[in-house]
C-alpha positions in Angstrom: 122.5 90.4 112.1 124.3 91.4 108.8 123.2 94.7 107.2 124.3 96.1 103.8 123.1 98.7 102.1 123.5 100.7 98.1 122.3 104.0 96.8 122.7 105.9 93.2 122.4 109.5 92.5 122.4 110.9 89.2 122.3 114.6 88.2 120.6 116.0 84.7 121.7 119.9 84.8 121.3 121.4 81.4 121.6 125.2 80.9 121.7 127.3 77.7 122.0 131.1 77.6 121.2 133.7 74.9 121.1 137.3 74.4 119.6 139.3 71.6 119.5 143.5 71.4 121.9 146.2 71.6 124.0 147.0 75.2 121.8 149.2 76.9 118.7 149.3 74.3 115.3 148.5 75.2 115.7 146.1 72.6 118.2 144.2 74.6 117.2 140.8 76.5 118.4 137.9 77.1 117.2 134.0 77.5 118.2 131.1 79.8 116.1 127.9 80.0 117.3 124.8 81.4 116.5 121.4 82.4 117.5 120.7 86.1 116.4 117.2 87.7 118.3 114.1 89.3 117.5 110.4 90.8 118.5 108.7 93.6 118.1 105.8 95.0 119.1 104.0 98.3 118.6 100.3 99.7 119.2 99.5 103.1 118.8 95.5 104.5 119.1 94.0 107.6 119.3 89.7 107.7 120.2 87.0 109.3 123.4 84.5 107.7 123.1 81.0 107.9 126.1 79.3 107.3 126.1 76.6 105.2 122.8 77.4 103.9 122.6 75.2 100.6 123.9 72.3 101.9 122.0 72.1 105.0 118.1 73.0 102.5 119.3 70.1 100.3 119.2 67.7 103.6 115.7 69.3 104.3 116.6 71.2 106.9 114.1 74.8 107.3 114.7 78.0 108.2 112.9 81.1 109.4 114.6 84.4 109.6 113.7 87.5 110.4 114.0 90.4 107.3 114.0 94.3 107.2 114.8 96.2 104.6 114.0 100.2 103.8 113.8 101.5 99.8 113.9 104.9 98.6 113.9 106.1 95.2 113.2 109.8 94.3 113.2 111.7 91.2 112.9 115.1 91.0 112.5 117.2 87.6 111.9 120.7 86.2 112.2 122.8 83.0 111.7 126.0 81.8 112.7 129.3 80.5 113.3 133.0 81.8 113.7 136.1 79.3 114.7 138.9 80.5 114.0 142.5 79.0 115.0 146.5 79.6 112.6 148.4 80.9 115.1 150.3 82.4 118.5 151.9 81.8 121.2 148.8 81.7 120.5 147.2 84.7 122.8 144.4 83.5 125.6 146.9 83.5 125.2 146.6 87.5 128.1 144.8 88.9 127.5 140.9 89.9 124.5 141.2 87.5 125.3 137.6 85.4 125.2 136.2 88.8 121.8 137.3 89.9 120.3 136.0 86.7 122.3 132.7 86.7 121.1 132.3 90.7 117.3 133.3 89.8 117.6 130.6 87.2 118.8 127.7 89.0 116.7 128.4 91.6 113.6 129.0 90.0 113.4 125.8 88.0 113.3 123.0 90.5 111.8 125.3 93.2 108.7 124.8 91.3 109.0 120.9 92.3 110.1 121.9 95.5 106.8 124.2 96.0 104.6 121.5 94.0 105.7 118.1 96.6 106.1 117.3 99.8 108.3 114.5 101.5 106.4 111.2 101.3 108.4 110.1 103.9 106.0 110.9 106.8 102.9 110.3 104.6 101.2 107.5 106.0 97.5 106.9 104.8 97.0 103.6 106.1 97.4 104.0 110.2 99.8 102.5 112.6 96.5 101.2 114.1 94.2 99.7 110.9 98.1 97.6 110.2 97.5 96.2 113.8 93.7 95.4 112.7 95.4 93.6 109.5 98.1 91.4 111.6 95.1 90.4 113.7 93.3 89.2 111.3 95.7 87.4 109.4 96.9 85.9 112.6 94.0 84.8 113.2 93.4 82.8 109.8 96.3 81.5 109.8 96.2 79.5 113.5 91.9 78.8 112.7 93.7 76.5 110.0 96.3 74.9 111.8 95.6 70.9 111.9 92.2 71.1 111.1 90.1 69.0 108.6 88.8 70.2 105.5 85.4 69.4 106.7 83.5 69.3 110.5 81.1 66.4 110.5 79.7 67.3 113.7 78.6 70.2 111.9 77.1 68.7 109.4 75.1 65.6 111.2 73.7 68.5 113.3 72.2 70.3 110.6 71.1 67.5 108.9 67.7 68.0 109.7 68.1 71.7 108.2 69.4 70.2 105.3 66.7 67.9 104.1 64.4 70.7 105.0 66.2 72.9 102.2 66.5 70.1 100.2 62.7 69.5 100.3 62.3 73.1 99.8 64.7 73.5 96.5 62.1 71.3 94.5 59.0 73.1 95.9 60.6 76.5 95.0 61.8 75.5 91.6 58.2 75.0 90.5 57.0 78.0 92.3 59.6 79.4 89.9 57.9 77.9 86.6 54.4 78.3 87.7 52.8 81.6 87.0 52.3 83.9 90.3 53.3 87.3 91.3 56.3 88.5 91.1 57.7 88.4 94.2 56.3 84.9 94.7 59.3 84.1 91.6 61.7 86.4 93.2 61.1 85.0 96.7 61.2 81.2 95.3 64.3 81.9 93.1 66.4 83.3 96.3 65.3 80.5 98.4 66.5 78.0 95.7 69.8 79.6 95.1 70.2 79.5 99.2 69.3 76.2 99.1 71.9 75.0 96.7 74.8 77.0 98.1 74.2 76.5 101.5 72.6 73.0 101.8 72.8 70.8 98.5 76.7 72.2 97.6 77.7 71.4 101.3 76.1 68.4 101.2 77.9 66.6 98.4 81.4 68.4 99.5 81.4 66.6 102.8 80.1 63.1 101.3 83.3 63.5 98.7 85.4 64.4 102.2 84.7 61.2 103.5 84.9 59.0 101.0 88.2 60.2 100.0 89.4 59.9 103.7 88.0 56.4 104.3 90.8 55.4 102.0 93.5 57.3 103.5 95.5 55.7 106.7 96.8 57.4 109.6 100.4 58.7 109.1 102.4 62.1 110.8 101.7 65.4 108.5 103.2 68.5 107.4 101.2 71.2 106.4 101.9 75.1 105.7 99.0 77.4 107.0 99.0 80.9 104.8 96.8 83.8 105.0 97.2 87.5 103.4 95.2 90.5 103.4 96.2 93.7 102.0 94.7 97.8 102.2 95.1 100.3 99.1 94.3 104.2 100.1 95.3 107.1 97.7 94.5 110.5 98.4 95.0 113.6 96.0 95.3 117.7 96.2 95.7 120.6 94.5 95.9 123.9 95.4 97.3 127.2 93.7 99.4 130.5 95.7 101.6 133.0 94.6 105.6 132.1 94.3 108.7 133.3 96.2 106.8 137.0 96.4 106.7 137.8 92.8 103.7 138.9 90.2 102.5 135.2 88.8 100.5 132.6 90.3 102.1 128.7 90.8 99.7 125.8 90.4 100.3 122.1 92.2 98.8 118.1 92.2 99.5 116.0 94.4 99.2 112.5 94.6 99.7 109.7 97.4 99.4 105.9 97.0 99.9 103.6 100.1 99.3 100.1 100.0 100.0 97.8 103.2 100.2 93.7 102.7 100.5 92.1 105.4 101.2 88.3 105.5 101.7 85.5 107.8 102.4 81.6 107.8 102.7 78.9 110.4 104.1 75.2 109.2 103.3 72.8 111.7 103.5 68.9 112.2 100.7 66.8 113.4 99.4 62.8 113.6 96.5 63.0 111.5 94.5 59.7 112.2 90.7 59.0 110.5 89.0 60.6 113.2 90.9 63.9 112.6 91.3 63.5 109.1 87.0 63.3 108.9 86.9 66.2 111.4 85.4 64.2 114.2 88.2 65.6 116.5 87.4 67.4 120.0 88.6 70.3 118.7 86.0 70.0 115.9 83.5 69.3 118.4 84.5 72.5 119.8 84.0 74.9 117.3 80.4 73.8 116.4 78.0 76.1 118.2 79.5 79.2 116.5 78.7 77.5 113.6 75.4 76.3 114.3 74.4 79.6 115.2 71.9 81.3 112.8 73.5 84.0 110.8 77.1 83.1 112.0 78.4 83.2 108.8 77.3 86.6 107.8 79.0 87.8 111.1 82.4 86.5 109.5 81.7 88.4 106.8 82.8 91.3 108.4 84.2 90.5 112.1 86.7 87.4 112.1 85.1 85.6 115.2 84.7 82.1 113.9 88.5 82.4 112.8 89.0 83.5 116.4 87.0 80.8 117.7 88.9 78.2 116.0 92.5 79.3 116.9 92.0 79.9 120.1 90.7 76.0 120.5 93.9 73.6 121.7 95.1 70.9 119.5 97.0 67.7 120.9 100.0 66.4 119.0 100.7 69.6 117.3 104.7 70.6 116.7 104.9 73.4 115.3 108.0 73.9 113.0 108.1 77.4 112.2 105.8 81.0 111.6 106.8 84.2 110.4 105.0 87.5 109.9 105.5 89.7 106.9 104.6 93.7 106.4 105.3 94.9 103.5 104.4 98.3 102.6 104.9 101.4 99.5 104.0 104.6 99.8 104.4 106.9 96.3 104.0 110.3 96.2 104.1 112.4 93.1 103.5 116.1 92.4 103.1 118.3 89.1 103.7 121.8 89.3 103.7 124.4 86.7 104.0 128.8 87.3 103.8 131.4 84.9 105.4 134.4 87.0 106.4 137.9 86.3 110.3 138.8 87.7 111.3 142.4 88.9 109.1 143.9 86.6 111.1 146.7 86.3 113.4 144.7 84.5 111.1 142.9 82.3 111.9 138.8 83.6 109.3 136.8 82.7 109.4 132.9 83.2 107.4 129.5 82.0 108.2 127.0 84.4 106.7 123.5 85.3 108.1 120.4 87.6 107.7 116.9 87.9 108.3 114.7 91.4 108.1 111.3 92.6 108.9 109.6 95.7 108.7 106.3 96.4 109.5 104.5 99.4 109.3 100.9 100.2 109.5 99.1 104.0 109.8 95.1 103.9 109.8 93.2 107.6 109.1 89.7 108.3 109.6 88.5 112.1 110.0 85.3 113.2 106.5 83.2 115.2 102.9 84.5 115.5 101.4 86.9 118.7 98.1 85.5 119.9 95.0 86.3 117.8 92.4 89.1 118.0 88.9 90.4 116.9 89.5 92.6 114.4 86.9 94.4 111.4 87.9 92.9 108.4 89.5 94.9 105.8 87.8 93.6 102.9 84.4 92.5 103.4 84.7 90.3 100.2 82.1 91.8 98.1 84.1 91.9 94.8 83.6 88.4 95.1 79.8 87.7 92.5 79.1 84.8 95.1 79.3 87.0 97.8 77.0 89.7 96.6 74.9 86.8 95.3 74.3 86.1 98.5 73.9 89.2 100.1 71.1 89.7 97.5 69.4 86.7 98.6 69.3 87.4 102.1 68.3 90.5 102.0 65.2 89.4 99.3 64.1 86.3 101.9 64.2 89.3 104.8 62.2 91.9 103.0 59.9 88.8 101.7 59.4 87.8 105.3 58.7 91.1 106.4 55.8 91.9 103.7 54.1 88.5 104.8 54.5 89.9 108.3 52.6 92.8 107.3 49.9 91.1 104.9 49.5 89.1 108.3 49.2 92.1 110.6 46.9 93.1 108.3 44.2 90.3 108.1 44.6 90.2 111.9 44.0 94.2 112.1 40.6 93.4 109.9 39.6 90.8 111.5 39.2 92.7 115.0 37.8 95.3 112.9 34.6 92.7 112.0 34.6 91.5 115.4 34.4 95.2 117.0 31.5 95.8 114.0 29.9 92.6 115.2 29.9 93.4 118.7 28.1 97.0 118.4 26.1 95.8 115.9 24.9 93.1 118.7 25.4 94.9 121.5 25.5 92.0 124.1 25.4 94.1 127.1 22.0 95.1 126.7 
């Protein structure tokens, strides 16, 4: 394992004095304000060296090696200004006096960022436990994918049936559509035709292309690199407002925290792809089609990663794989504003403007070498950014309430017509 590691620091001190006034008049004050700040930044990597490392990538030769590597990068800054006045009789005249007023200085102008931020070190809004979620799912993806066909015909012949059904129904519903009736009639019709284009007619004609293209193909050994990604994004914000260091004045603080998590994996992986596979007529496609076939299956993968868990979980013969790696990569940014207006021994008149400026930013990047087994995990985006997703979200839930007003309009008419018959009955009163 080799490691090497940098870091900068810079310092921005900037002082300036001034006094005005007559020794030992109440006129007399003096003036110091300052701009006091400085960034750093540190890189530390840990990696593996492969000797000969061009030479053997021209001959086609792949690696996969592991990666850490830790960033920080802070910047602190403040500015301000303290005047001092007599209130008193000459306390300036007291011995070590410059050094008190030099020391409230310097302390007082980047204690305001010190009192404003917080380490971001140990700020963590995305959990040990949700990044667990994330490799899961991401593992996950990425196996589901491994040697399998664009397409599962055993899928398709079995819902066959479904599809001409929808098929059917897209040409009734796209007159409903024109025809005048209510309006839920239209809205009902129009979600049922958009359904029935995105789930049956789209499909469809995607799986007829698949096998065309693949009856031309021949059956040769394949390479193919498996990739999957998800990422998380939390910020969180504060403020709050306290007195300062014990003195008359009042010091007022924002803080801000980014952290964003990507997590990222890949699997490349050899395998004889023959017709059979290539058309997705495999055993292992075979496999896979009840989840499939089940009603409502996709929505579930919406939001749990089942079928992807399904799917990786099922063996595949012939398969070599020729590498995987893992990759978190995470930065966390923290920044603060801070600003006091305070009041100084009174008794000797110090007054002070002060405000303060931090950021810290801190970066983590591993990547380890093969893939744990996969899990069930909640996905961490549920994909709704996507307009075809919401589309059809929108859809379903229009055919569900639809179905459940023709429930009631049939609850209904079955409610009145036990009515009648109870009318009937006492009306004819048979038992007599």
């Amino acid at each position: 394992m080799r490691y090497t590691s940098r870091s900068t620091i810079a310092f921005l001190p900037d002082w300036q004095y001034s006094f005005s006034g007559l020794p030992c008049s109440p006129a007399t004050s003096s003036t110091n304000s300052a701009n006091y700040g400085y960034h750093g930044k540190s890189v530390e990597r840990w990696d593996v060296s492969i000797p000969h490392f061009k030479q053997r990538s021209s001959r086609g030769e792949r690696f996969f090696n592991p990666l850490r590597m830790r960033s920080t990068e802070l910047t602190y800054s403040s500015q301000g200004q303290i005047t001092w006045g007599s209130l008193n009789d000459c306390p300036w005249t007291v011995p070590g006096y410059y050094g008190p007023h030099h020391a409230y200085g310097s302390a007082l102008f980047p204690a305001v960022v010190y009192y404003s931020g917080f380490s971001g070190n140990g700020v963590k809004l995305v959990s040990d436990e949700q990044i667990d979620e994330m490799k899961f799912e991401v593992i996950s993806k990425v196996k589901s994918e491994i040697g399998r066909a664009s397409t599962n015909l055993y899928e398709t012949l079995a819902e066959m049936p479904k599809s001409a059904v929808l098929l059917q129904d897209l040409l009734k519903n796209a007159r409903n559509i024109i025809v005048v009736g209510s309006l839920s009639k239209k809205i009902h019709a129009l979600s049922s035709a958009y359904l029935a284009v995105r789930y049956g007619l789209l499909p469809l004609m995607k799986d007829i292309q698949h096998v065309v293209k693949e009856l031309k193909g021949f059956s040769e050994e394949v390479t193919r690199t498996s990739r999957g990604a998800v990422s998380v994004s939390q910020t969180d914000s504060s403020t709050f407002s306290s007195t300062f260091m014990g003195t008359v004045g009042g010091l007022s603080t924002k803080h801000s925290v980014s952290d964003v998590v990507v997590v990222r994996a890949m699997s490349m992986d050899s395998y004889w792809a023959d017709l059979q596979t290539r058309m997705g007529l495999s055993l292992t496609d075979l496999a896979t089609v009840a989840w499939e076939l089940l009603p409502f299956s996709f929505v579930i993968d919406w939001f749990v990663n089942i079928g992807d868990v399904i799917n990786s979980i099922v063996p595949r013969a012939g398969l070599r794989n020729i590498g995987s790696t893992l990759t978190v990569k995470r930065e966390t940014i923290v920044q603060c504003y801070g600003s006091a207006d305070l009041t100084l021994a009174p008794t000797w008149g110090g007054e002070s403007s002060l405000s303060g400026f931090c950021k810290e930013s801190y970066y983590a990047h591993d990547r380890v070498v093969g893939l744990t087994l996969p899990g069930l995990a909640v996905k961490q985006d549920f994909g709704f950014d996507n307009i075809l997703r919401k589309l059809d979200a929108i859809a379903l839930v229009l055919q569900k309430l639809y179905a459940r007003k023709q429930d009631g309009a049939v609850g209904k008419d079955s409610a009145a017509k036990i009515i009648v018959a109870a009318e009937n009955v006492l009306k004819n009163r048979p038992w007599r």
